[in-house]
C-alpha positions as CSV (number, residue, x, y, z in Angstrom):
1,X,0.0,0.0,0.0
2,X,1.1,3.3,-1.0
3,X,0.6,7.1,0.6
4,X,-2.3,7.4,-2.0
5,X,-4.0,4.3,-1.2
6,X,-3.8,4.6,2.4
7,X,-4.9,8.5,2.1
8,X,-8.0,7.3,-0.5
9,X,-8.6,4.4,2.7
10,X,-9.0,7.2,5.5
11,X,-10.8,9.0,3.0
12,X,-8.1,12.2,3.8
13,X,-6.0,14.3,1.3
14,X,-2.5,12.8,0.6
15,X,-1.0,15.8,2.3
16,X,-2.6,15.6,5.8
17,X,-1.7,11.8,6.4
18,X,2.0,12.8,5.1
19,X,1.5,15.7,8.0
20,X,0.1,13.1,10.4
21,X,2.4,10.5,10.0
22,X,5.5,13.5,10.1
23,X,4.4,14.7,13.4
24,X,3.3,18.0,12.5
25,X,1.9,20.1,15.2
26,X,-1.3,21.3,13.1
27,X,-3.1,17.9,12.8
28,X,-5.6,17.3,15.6
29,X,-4.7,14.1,17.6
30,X,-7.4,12.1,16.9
31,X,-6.4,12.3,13.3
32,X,-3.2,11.4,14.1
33,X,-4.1,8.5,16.1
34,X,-6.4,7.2,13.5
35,X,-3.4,7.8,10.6
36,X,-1.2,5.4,12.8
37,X,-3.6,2.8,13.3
38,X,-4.8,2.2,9.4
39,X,-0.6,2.3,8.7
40,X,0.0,-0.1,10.9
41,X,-3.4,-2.3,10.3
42,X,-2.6,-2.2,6.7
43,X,1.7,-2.7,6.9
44,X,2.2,0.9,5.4
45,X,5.9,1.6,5.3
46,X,7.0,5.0,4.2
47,X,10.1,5.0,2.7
48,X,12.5,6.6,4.1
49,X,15.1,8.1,1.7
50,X,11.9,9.8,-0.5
51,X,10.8,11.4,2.8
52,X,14.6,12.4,3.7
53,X,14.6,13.7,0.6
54,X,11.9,15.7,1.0
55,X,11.7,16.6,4.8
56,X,15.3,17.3,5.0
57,X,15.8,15.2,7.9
58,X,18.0,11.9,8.2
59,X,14.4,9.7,9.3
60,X,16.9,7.9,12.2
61,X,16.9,8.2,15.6
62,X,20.1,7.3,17.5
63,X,19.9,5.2,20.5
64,X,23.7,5.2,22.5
65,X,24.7,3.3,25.4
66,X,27.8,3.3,27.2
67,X,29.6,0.3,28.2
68,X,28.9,0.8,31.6
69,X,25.5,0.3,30.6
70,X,26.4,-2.7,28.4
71,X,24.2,-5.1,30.4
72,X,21.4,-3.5,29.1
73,X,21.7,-5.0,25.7
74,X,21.3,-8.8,26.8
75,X,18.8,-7.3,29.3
76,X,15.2,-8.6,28.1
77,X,13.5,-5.0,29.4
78,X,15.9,-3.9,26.3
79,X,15.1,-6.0,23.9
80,X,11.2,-5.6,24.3
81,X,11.8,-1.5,24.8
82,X,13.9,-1.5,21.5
83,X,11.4,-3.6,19.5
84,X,8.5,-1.3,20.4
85,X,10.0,1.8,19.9
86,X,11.5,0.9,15.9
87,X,7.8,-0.3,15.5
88,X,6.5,2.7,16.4
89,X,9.2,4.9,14.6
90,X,9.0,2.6,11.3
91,X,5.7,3.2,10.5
92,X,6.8,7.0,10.8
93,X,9.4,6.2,8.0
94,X,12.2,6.2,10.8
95,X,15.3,3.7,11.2
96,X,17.3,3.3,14.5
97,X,21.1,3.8,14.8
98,X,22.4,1.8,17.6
99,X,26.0,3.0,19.2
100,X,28.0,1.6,21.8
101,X,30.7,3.9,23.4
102,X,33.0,4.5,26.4
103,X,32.0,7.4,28.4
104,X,35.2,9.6,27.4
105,X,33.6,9.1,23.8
106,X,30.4,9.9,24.4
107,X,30.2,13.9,23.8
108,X,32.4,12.7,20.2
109,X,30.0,10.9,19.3
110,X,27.0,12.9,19.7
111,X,28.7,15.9,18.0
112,X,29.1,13.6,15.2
113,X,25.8,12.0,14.5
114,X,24.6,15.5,14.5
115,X,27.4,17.2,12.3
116,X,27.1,14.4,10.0
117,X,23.4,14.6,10.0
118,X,22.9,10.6,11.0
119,X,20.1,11.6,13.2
120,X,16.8,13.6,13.8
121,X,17.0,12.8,17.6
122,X,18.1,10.9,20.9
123,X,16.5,8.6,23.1
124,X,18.9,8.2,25.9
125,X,18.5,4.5,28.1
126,X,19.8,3.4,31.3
127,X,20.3,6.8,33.2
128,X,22.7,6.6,36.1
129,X,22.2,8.6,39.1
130,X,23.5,12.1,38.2
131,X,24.2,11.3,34.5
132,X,26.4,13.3,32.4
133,X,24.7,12.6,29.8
134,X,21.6,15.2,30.1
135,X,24.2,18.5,30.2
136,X,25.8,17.1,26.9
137,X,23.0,16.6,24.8
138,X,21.8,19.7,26.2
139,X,24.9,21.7,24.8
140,X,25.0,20.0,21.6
141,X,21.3,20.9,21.1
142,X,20.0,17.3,19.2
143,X,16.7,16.7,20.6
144,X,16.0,13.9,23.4
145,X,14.0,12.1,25.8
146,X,15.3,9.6,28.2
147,X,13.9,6.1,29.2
148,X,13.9,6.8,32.8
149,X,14.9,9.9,34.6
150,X,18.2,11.3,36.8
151,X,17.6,12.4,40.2
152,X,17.4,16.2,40.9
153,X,16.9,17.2,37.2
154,X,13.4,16.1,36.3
155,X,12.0,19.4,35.4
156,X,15.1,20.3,32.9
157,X,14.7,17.6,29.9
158,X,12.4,15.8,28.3
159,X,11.5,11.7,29.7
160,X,9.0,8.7,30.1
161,X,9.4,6.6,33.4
162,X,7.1,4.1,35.4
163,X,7.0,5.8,38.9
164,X,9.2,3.6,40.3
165,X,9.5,4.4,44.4
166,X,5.6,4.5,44.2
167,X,5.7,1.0,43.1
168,X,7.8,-0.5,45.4
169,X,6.1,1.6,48.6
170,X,3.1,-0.1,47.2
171,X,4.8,-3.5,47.3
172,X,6.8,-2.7,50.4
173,X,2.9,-2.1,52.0
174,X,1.6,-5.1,50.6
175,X,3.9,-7.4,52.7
176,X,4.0,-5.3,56.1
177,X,-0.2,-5.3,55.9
178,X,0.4,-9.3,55.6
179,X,2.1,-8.8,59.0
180,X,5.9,-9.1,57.1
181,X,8.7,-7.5,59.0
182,X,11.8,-9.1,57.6
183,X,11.7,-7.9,54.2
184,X,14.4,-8.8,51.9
185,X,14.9,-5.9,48.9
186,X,16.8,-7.7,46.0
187,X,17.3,-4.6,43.6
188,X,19.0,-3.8,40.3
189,X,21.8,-2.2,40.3
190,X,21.8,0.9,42.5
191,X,24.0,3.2,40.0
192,X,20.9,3.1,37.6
193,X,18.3,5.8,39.0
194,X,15.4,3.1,38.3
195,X,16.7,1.2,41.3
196,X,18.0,3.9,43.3
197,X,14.3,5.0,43.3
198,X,12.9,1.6,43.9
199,X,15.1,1.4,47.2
200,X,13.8,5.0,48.6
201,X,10.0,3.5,47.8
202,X,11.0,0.6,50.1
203,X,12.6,2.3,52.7
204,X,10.3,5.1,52.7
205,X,7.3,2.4,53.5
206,X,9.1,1.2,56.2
207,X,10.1,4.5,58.0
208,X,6.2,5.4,57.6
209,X,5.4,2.7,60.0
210,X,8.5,3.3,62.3
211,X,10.6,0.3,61.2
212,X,13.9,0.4,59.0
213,X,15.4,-1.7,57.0
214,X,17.9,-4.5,57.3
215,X,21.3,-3.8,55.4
216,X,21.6,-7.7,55.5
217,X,18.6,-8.4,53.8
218,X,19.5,-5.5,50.9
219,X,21.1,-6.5,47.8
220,X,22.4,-4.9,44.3
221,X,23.1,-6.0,40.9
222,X,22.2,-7.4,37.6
223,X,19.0,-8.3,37.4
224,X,19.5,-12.5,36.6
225,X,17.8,-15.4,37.8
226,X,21.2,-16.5,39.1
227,X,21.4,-13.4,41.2
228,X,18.0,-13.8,42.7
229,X,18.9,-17.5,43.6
230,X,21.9,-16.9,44.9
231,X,21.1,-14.2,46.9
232,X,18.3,-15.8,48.5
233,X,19.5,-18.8,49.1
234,X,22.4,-17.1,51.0
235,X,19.6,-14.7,53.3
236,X,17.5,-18.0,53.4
237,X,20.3,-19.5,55.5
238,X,20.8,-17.0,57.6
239,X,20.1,-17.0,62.0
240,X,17.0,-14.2,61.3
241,X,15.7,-15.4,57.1
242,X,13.8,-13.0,55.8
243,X,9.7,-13.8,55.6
244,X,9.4,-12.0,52.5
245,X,11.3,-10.9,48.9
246,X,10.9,-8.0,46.7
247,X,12.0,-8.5,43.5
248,X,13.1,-5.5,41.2
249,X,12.1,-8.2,38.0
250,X,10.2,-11.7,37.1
251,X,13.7,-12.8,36.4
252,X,14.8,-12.0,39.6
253,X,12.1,-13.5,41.0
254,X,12.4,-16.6,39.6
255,X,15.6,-17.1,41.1
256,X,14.1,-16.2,44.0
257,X,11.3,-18.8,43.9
258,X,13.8,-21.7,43.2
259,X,16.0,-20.9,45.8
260,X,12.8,-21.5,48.3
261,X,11.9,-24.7,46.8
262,X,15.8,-25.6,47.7
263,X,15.5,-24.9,50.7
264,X,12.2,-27.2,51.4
265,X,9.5,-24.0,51.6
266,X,6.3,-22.9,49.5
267,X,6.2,-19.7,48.5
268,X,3.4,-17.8,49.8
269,X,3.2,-19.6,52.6
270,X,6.4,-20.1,54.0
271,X,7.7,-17.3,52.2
272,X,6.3,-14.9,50.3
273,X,7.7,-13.0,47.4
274,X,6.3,-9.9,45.3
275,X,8.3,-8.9,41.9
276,X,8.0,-6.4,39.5
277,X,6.4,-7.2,36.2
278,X,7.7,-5.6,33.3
279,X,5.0,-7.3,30.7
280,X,7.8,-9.2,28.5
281,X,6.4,-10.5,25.8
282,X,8.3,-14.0,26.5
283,X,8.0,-14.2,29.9
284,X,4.3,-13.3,31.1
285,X,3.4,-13.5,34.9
286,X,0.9,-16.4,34.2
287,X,-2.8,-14.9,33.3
288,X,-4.5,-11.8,34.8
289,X,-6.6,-14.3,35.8
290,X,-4.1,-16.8,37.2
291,X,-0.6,-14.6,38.1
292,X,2.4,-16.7,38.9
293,X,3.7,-13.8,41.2
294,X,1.5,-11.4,43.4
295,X,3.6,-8.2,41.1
296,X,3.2,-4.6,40.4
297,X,3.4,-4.2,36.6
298,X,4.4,-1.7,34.0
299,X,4.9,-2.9,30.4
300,X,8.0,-2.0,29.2
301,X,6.3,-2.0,25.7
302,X,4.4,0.9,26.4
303,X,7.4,2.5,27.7
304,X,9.1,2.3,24.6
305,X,6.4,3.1,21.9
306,X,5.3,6.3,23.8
307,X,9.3,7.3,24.2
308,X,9.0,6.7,20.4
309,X,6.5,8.9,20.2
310,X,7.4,11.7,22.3
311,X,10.6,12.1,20.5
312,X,8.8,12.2,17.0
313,X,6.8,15.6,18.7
314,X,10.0,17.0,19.5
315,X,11.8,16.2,16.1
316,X,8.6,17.7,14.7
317,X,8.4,21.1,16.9
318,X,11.4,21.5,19.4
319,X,9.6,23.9,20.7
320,X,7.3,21.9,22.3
321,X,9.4,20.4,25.2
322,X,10.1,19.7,27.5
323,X,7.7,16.5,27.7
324,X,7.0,14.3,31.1
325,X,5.2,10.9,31.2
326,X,4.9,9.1,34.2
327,X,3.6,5.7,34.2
328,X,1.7,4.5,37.4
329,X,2.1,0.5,37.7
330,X,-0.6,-1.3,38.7
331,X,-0.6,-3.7,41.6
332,X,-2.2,-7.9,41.1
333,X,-2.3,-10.0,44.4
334,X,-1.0,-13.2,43.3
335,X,-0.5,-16.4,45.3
336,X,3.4,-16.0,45.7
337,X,2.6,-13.9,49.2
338,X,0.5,-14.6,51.8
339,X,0.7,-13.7,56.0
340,X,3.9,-14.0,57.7
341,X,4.3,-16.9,59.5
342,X,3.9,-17.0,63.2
343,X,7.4,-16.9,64.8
C-alpha cells in the first residue's frame, strides 16, 4: 500500500496523512491517532530516503549506550523497549542507529551523529544517578528524551518513566499489611536511577510505620535469575531469614522462587515473594486471571512506543518540550505472598 492508497482508505488528502504521519503540530490528535492505526493495520511503510529527501531530515533516531551500561543490551527489558519503539518509529518512516561507546567518547560521538546529519534525535536509556549525559546533549542541542529519569533534574529535559519508588512503597505495604517484617529488597543495580528510586520506595514504607530496614537483607546487581537465587539462598540461611522478597524483576524473582523450593519451603506460605512485572512479551506473569507472582506491573512496551513517540513531537516542533510521562504501575495480588508466619 502506498501514501495514495492509504490516504483514499481514511478518506483524507494525501498531504494531511503525510503531516500526520511527520508529526506535525497542526493535525488534531485524533487524526493522528487514527493515521497510525490504518498504517499499521494495513503494513504501510514509508520510505524513508523519498521522505529524507523531502523533509530534509535523516528519518533515524540514535539510540547510545555506554559500556557501563552494556548489560542493558542482553537485558530482556531492552530488547522488548527497542522492539517497540522501531515499530512505532518505522511506520513514521524512521530507522534506528544503535552505538556503543565509552564514556570519554560519548560527547564525540553525539557531535558527530549531529554534524554528519545521521540523526533527527536521541532517546537516551539506562540513566545513572547524576548522569552526564543530560548536560551534553543539552549543549549539543540534538533533541531527546530519556527512558527513565536522573535524580534532581526532572523538570530540565524531556523523559518517560514508570513511577518507580511508588511502586515498590506499594509492594513494600503489601507485605507489612500481611504482617511481614523481615523484608528482603533484591534490587538492580543501584548506580541506575530506576533502582535507586525503587530502594527510597521501600525504605520510605518502612520509615512510615517506624521500622527500618535490614542492610543484611539488601542487595544490588544485575537483574538475573542466578542473582535472585543466589542471593536468597544465602539470606534464606541466615540466623534471622527474611519472611518476604521484593524482587526488582520476574527474572529475579524466579531465582528467588527456586531458591525457596531448595530450601524445602512454599512460597506464599512459607515465604512470600512480590516482583516487579515488566510485561515481557516472552515471559508473562501467568494470566491476569491466574498470576504466577503477586507483582506490580508496567509494560515495558508501552514504555518504549510512547518514548517513540514523544521524541517524534520533539523532532517535529522542538519547541514543544520539555515532555513528562509518568507511568503509574498497577498492583495484582497473586499467590506467591500470603501472611507471615507466626514466629
Amino acid at each position: 500500500m502506498n501514501l495514495k492508497d492509504l490516504a483514499a482508505t481514511l478518506g483524507l488528502s494525501q498531504t494531511t496523512v503525510s503531516r500526520a504521519l511527520n508529526g506535525y503540530p497542526e493535525v488534531s490528535e485524533a487524526t493522528r491517532k487514527r493515521v497510525h492505526e490504518a498504517a499499521r493495520e494495513h503494513g504501510y511503510r514509508p520510505d524513508s530516503r523519498a521522505r529524507s529527501l523531502a523533509t530534509g531530515r535523516a528519518m533515524a533516531v540514535g539510540l547510545v549506550l555506554t559500556t557501563s551500561a552494556r548489560q542493558e543490551i542482553v537485558n530482556p527489558v531492552f530488547a522488548d523497549f527497542v522492539a517497540s519503539a522501531a515499530e512505532t518509529l518505522a511506520a513514521r518512516g524512521y530507522d534506528i542507529v544503535m552505538s556503543l561507546v565509552t564514556e570519554a567518547e560519548q560527547t564525540a560521538v553525539y557531535r558527530s551523529l549531529l554534524r554528519k546529519g545521521r540523526v533527527d534525535g536521541l532517546i537516551m536509556q539506562a540513566p545513572l544517578t547524576g548522569d552526564a549525559r543530560i548536560g551534553i546533549l543539552h549543549k549539543i542541542g540534538l533533541p531527546f528524551v530519556v527512558h527513565g529519569r536522573v535524580s534532581d533534574h526532572d523538570e530540565a529535559y524531556s523523559w518517560m518513566d514508570m513511577d518507580n519508588r511508588h511502586a515498590f512503597h506499594t509492594a513494600t505495604d503489601h507485605l507489612l499489611d500481611l504482617g511481614h517484617r523481615d523484608i528482603a529488597l533484591i534490587n538492580g543495580i543501584e548506580d541506575m536511577d530506576f533502582a535507586h528510586r525503587r530502594r527510597e520506595g521501600f525504605i520510605d514504607a518502612l520509615a512510615a510505620r517506624n521500622l527500618r530496614p535490614r542492610s543484611d537483607l539488601m542487595a544490588s546487581a544485575a537483574m538475573t535469575e542466578s542473582y535472585g537465587h543466589d542471593t536468597a539462598q544465602r539470606l534464606l540461611a541466615q540466623p534471622q531469614p527474611p519472611t518476604a522478597f521484593l524482587a526488582s524483576s520476574m527474572l529475579v524473582g524466579m531465582g528467588v522462587h527456586r531458591a525457596i523450593r531448595e530450601a524445602g519451603l512454599q512460597m506464599g506460605q512459607d515465604v512470600s515473594v512480590v516482583v516487579h512485572d515488566d510485561g515481557l512479551s516472552y515471559l508473562p506473569n501467568g494470566t491476569p486471571e491466574q498470576p504466577l507472582f503477586t507483582a506490580t506491573h508496567s509494560p515495558v512496551r508501552q514504555a518504549g512506543h510512547l518514548c517513540a513517540e514523544m521524541l517524534l513531537r520533539l523532532i517535529a516542533d522542538p519547541s514543544e518540550g520539555p515532555i513528562h510521562t509518568k507511568l503509574q504501575a498497577s498492583f495484582l495480588a497473586g499467590p506467591s505472598t500470603g501472611p507471615a508466619p507466626i514466629q
